[in-house]
LUMKE-915807 format. One line per field, with one value per residue (C-alpha): residue number from 0; residue in one letter; y negated, z negated, x negated. Coordinates in Angstrom, 2 decimals, always signed. Layout:
// residues N
pos = NUM, ... .
code = A, ... .
north = Y, ... .
up = Z, ... .
east = X, ... .
// end
This chain:
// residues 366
pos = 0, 1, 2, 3, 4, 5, 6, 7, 8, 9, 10, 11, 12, 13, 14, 15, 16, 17, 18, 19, 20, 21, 22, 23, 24, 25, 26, 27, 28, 29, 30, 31, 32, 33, 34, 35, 36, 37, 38, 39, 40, 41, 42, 43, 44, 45, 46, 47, 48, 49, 50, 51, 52, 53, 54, 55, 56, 57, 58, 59, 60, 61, 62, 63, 64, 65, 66, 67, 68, 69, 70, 71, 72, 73, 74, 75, 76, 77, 78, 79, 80, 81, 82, 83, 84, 85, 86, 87, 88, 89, 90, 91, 92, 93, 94, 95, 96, 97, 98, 99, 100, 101, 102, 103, 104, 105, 106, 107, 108, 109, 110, 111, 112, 113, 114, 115, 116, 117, 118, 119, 120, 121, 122, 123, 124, 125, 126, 127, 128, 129, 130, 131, 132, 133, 134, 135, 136, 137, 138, 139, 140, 141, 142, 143, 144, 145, 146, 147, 148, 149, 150, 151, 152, 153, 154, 155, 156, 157, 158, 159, 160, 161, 162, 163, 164, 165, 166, 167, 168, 169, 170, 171, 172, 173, 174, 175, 176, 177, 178, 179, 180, 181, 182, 183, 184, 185, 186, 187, 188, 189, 190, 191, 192, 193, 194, 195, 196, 197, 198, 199, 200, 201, 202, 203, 204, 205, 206, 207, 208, 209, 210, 211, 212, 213, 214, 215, 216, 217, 218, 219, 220, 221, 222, 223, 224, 225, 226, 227, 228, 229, 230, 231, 232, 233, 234, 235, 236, 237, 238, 239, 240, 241, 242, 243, 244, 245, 246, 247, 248, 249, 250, 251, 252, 253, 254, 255, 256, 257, 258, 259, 260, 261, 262, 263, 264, 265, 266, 267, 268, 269, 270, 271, 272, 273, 274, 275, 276, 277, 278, 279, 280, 281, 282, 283, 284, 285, 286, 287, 288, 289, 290, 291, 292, 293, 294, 295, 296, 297, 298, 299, 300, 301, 302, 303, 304, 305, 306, 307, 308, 309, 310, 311, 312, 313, 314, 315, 316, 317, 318, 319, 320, 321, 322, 323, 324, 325, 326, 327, 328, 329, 330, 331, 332, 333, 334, 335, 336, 337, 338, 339, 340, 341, 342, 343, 344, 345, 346, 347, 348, 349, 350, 351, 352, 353, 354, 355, 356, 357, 358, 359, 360, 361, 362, 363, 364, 365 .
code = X, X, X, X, X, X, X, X, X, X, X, X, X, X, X, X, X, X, X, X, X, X, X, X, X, X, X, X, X, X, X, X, X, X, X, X, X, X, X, X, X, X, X, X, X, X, X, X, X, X, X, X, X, X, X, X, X, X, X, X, X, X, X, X, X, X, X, X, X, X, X, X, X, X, X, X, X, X, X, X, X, X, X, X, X, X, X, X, X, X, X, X, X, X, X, X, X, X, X, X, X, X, X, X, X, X, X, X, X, X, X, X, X, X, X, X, X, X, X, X, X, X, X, X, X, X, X, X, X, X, X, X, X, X, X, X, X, X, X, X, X, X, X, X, X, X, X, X, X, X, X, X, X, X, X, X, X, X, X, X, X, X, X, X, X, X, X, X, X, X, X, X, X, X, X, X, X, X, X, X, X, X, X, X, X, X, X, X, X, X, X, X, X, X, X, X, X, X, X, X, X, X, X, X, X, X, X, X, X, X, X, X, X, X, X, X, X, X, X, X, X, X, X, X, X, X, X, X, X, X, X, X, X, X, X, X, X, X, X, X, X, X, X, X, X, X, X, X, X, X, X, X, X, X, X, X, X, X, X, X, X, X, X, X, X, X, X, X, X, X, X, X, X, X, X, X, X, X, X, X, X, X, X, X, X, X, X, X, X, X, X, X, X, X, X, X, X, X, X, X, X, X, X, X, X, X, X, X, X, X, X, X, X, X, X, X, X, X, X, X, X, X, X, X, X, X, X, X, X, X, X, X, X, X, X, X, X, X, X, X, X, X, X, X, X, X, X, X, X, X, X, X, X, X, X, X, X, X, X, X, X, X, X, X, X, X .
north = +21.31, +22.81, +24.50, +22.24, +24.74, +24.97, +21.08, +19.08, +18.01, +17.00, +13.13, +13.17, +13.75, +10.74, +8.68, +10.02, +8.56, +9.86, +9.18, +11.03, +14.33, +17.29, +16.94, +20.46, +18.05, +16.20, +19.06, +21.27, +18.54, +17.90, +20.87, +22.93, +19.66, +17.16, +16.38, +14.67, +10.83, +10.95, +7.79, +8.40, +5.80, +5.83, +2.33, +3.48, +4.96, +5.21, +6.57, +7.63, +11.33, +11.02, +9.04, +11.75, +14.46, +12.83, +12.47, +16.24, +16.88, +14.78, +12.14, +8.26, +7.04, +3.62, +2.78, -0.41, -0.88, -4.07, -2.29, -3.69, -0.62, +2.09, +0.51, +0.27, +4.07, +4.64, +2.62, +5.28, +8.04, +6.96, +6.03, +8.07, +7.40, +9.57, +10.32, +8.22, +5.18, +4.70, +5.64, +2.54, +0.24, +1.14, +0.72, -2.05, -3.94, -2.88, -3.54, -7.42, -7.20, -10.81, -10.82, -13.92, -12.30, -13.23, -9.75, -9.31, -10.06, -8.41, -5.54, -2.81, -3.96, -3.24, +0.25, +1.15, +1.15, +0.65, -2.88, -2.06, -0.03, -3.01, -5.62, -3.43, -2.49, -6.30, -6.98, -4.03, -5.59, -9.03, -7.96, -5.10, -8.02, -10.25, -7.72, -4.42, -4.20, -1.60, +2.57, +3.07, +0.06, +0.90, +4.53, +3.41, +0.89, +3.71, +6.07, +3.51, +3.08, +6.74, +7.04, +3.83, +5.98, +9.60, +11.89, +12.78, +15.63, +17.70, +17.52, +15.05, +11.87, +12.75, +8.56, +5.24, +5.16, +6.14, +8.47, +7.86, +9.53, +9.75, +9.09, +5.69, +3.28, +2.87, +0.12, -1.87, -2.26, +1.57, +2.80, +0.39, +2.52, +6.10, +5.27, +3.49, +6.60, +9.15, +7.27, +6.91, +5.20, +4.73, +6.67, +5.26, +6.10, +6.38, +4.78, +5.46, +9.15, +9.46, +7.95, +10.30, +13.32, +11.95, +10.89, +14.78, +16.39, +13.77, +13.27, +16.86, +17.99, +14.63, +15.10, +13.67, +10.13, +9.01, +5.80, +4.48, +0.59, +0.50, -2.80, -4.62, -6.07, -5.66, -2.88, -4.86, -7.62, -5.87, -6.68, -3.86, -1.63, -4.06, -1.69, +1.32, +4.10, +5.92, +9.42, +10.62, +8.82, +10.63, +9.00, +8.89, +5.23, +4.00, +5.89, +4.02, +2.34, +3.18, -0.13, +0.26, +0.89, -2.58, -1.95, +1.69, +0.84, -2.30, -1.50, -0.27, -4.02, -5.65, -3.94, -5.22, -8.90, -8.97, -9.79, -8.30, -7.74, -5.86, -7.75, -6.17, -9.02, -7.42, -8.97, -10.44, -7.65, -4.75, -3.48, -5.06, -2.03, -4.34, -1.65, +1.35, -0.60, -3.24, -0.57, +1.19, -1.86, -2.68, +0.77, +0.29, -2.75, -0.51, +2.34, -0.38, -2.52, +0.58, +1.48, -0.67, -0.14, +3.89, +6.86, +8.03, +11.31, +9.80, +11.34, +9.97, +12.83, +11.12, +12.54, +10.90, +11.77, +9.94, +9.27, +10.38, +7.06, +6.26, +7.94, +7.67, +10.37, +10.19, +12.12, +10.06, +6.96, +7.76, +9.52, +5.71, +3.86, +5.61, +4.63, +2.27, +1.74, +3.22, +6.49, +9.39, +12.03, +15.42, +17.50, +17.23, +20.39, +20.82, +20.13, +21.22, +19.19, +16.68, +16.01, +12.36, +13.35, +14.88, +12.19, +13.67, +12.23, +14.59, +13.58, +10.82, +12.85, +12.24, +14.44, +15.42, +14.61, +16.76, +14.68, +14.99, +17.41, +15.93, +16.41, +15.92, +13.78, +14.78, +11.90, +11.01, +7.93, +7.33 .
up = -50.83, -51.62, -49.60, -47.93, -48.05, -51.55, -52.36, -51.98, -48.69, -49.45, -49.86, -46.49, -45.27, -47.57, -44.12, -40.60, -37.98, -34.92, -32.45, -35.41, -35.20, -37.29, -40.46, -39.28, -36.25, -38.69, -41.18, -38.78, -37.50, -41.02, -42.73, -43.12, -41.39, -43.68, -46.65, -49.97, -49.31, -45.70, -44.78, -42.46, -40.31, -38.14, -35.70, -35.16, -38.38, -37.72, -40.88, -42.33, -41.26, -41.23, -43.89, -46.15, -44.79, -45.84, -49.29, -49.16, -48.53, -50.82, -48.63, -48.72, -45.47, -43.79, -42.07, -39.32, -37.84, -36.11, -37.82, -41.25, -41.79, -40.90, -43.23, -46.34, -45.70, -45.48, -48.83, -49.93, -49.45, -50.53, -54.22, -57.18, -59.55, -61.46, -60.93, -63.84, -62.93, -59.45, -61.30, -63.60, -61.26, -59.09, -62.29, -63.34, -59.76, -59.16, -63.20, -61.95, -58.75, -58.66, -57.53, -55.47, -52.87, -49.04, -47.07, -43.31, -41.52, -38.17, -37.37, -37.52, -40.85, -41.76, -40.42, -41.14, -44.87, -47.29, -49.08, -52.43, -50.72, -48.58, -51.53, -53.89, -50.71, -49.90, -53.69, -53.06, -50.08, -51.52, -54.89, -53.24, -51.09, -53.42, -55.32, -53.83, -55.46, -57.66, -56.73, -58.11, -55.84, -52.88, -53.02, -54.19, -50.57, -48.87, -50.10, -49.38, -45.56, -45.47, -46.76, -44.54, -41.72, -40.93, -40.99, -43.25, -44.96, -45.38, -49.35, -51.51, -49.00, -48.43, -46.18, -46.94, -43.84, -41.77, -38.97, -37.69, -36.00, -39.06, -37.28, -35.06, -35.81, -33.14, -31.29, -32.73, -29.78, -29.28, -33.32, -33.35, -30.83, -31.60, -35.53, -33.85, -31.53, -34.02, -36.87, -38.83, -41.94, -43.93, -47.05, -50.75, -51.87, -55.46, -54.66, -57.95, -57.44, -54.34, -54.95, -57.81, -55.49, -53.12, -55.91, -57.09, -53.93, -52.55, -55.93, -57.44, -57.21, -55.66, -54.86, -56.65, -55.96, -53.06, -52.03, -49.57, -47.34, -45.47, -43.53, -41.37, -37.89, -34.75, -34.35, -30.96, -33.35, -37.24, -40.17, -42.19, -40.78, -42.56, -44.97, -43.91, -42.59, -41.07, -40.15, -38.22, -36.30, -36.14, -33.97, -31.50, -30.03, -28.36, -25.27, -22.52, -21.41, -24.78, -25.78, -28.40, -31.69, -33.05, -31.14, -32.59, -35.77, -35.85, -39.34, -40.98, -39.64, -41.46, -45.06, -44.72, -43.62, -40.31, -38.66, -39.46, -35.45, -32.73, -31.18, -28.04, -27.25, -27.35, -30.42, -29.44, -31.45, -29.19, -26.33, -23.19, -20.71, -17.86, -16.29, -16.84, -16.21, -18.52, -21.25, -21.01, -21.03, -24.75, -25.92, -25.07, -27.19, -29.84, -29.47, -28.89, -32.19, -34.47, -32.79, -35.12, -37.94, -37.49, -39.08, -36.34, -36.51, -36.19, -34.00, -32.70, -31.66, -29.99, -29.31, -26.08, -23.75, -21.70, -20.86, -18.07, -16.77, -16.38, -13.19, -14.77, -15.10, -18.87, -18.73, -16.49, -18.14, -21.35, -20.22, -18.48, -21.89, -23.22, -20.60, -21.39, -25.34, -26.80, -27.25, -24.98, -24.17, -25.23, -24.56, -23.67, -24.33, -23.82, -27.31, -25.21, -25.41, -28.10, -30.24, -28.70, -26.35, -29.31, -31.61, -33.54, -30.56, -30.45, -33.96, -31.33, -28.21, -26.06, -23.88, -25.30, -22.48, -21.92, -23.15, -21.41, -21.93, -24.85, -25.01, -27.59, -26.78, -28.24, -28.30, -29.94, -30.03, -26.57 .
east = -51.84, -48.69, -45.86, -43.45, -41.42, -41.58, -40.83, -36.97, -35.87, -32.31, -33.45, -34.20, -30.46, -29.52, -28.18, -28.07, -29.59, -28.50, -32.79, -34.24, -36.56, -36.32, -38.35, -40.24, -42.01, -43.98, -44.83, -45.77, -48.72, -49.47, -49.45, -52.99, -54.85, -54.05, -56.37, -55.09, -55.46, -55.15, -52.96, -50.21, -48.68, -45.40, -45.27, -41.32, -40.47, -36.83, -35.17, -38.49, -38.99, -42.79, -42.88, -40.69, -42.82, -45.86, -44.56, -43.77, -46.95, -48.61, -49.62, -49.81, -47.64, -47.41, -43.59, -42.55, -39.74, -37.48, -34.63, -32.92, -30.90, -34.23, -36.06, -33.72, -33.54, -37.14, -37.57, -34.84, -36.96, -40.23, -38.42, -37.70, -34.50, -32.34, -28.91, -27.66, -29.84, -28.31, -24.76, -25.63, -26.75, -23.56, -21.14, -22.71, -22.29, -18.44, -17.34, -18.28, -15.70, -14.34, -10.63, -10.92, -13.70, -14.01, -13.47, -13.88, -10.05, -8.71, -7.43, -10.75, -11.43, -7.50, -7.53, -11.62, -11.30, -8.55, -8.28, -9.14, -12.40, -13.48, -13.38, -16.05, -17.88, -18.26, -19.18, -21.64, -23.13, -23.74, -25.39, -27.10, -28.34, -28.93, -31.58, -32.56, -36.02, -35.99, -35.98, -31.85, -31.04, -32.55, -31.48, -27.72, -27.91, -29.14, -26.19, -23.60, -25.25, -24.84, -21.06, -19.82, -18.11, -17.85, -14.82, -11.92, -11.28, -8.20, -9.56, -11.44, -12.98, -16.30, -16.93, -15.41, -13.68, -11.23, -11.96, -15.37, -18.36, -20.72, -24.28, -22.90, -20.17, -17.49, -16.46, -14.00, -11.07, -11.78, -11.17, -8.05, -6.61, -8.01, -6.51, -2.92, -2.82, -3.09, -1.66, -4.22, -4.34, -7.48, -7.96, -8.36, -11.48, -13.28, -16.08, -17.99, -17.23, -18.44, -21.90, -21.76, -21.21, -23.80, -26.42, -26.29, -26.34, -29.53, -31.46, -31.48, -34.94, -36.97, -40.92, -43.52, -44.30, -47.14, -48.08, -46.33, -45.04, -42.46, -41.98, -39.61, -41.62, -42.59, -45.01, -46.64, -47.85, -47.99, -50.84, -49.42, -52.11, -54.76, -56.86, -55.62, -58.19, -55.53, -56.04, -52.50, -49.80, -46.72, -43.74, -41.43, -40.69, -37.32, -36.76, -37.05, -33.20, -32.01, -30.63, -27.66, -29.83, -28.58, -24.49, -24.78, -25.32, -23.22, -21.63, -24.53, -25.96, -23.62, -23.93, -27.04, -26.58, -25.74, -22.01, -18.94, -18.51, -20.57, -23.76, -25.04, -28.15, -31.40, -33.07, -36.49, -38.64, -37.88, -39.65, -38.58, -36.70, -36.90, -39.06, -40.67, -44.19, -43.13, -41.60, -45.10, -46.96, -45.10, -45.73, -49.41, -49.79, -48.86, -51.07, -53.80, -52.96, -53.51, -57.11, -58.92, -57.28, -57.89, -60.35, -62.64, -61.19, -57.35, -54.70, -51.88, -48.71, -45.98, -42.42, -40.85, -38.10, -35.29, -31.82, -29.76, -28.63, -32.37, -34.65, -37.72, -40.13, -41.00, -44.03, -46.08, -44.11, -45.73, -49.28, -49.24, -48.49, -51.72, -54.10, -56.84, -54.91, -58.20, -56.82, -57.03, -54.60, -55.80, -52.26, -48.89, -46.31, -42.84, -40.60, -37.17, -34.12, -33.05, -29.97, -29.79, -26.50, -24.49, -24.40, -21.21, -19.36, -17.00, -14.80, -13.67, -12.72, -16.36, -17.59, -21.60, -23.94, -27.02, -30.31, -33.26, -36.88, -38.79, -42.44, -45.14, -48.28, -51.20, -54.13, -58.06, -59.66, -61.41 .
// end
């Protein structure tokens, strides 16, 4: 198998995602165990980490997640398209800009993105909605999901926005005031350059195509393991009173369908944090759901930790999530501290708050 080292990895920084592992988590599992054709499955794939290491590495991959927005940029990464077929598709979409177009009103949407910016990014949205089925598409979506906020630059924009933290979208009453404070006005944007810019820097030198599904569901109640012998699960699920995936990524929601405002109900596909029992109880129907659908020499590595606000021991949490799930815990070692409290939070005047220990889970089939 070759080198990971060896292969692209700039696809994989296409869109931040701010609960995401390092790439090196998954390749270091893989790497020297893994044979050619060994299917790899993530039941949280997030923004596709495991899946894109797979790929690296030559392997076919399997992706859920409740998410709309992690897994249009899964689909990213598991595609292949040029830099002048996603500069096509994206030419071809904003030539068509109708003049008469419905845009979001109120005052974010004034001081988020210039006018002439938000009326092409809306025709974006609503073709890129209306068809997103081939490679150029999805990888174009993924790009624009990845260029919605962030921060300015003294020099040429880099993000459609105005000042933002680039891996979560603020709050609306909170950027009004941050931009009205500061005077802030947003910038004006060449949208068709900047995919350009992006497109070069994310599509250079892609890896060879590998089978691969990616699909939107709940990972409690899935049939996209059906026919898959799968050899190695690599994830990391929600942590347990983490509950802002969906408010987080509010704007990033709404390129791809959702509402132009913030929506902080807990959507009935994710795990329940009433309680910790409960929370591992969810978890469990996960781990349990893949048994059958698993190589008798499958393993299943987890990467779990917590938040402050909760007083939960994670550890036992999760060694309790495996218990009588069909799999049995083999090892469990330290992974240190996560990036979950930094979260770019600073381009908006947060304090960073220190995440909890993560560990790694290492479990067989009982």
């Amino acid at each position: 198998m070759e080198r990971c080292e060896d292969l692209a990895t700039a696809l994989n920084a296409i869109c931040p995602y701010y609960t995401m592992f390092p790439i090196e988590f998954p390749l270091r599992v893989l790497a020297g165990r893994a044979k050619r054709g060994h299917w790899v499955a993530d039941p949280f794939c997030g923004r596709g980490t495991t899946n894109f290491a797979a790929r690296l590495l030559g392997l076919p991959s399997i992706g859920v997640d409740s998410s709309p927005v992690a897994v249009a940029l899964t689909r990213a990464k598991m595609g292949r398209a040029r830099v002048g077929d996603v500069m096509r598709v994206a030419k071809a979409i904003l030539d068509e800009t109708p003049n008469g177009l419905s845009i979001p009103e109120g005052h974010f949407w004034e001081l988020a993105y210039d006018r002439a910016v938000l009326r092409k990014l809306c025709w974006l949205r609503r073709e890129l909605m209306r068809d997103c089925a081939s490679d150029a598409r999805n990888i174009l979506r993924a790009i624009l999901l990845g260029a919605l906020h962030g921060p300015r630059t003294k020099t040429v924009p880099s993000h459609l926005s105005n000042q933002c933290p680039r891996t979560y979208a603020p709050k609306p009453d909170y950027a009004v005031k941050y931009w009205r404070r500061h005077r802030m006005t947003p910038p004006a944007v060449d949208i068709l350059e900047l995919i350009r810019v992006r497109a070069r820097r994310y599509l250079g030198n892609q890896p060879d195509r590998i089978a691969s599904q990616v699909e939107l569901g709940d990972s409690r109640s899935t049939g996209a393991w059906d026919g898959k012998a799968i050899r190695w699960i690599i994830t990391s699920p929600p942590y347990y009173g983490m509950r802002t995936y969906i408010a987080d990524q509010w704007l990033r929601s709404w390129f791809m369908g959702g509402p132009s405002d913030v929506e902080y109900a807990q959507p009935v596909d994710e795990l329940s944090h009433e309680s910790s029992e409960k929370f591992a109880g969810e978890l469990r129907k996960v781990w349990r759901g893949l048994v059958p659908h698993c190589h008798d020499s499958a393993r299943l590595v987890i990467r779990f930790g917590g938040i402050r606000d909760r007083d939960v021991d994670t550890v036992e949490l999760l060694k309790s999530s495996i218990r009588d799930s069909g799999w049995r815990l083999t090892t469990v070692i330290s992974a240190g501290s996560s990036d979950l409290g930094k979260r770019q939070s600073k381009q908006f005047l947060k304090e960073d708050t220190k995440p909890k220990a993560e560990h790694d889970y290492y479990a067989v089939l009982a």
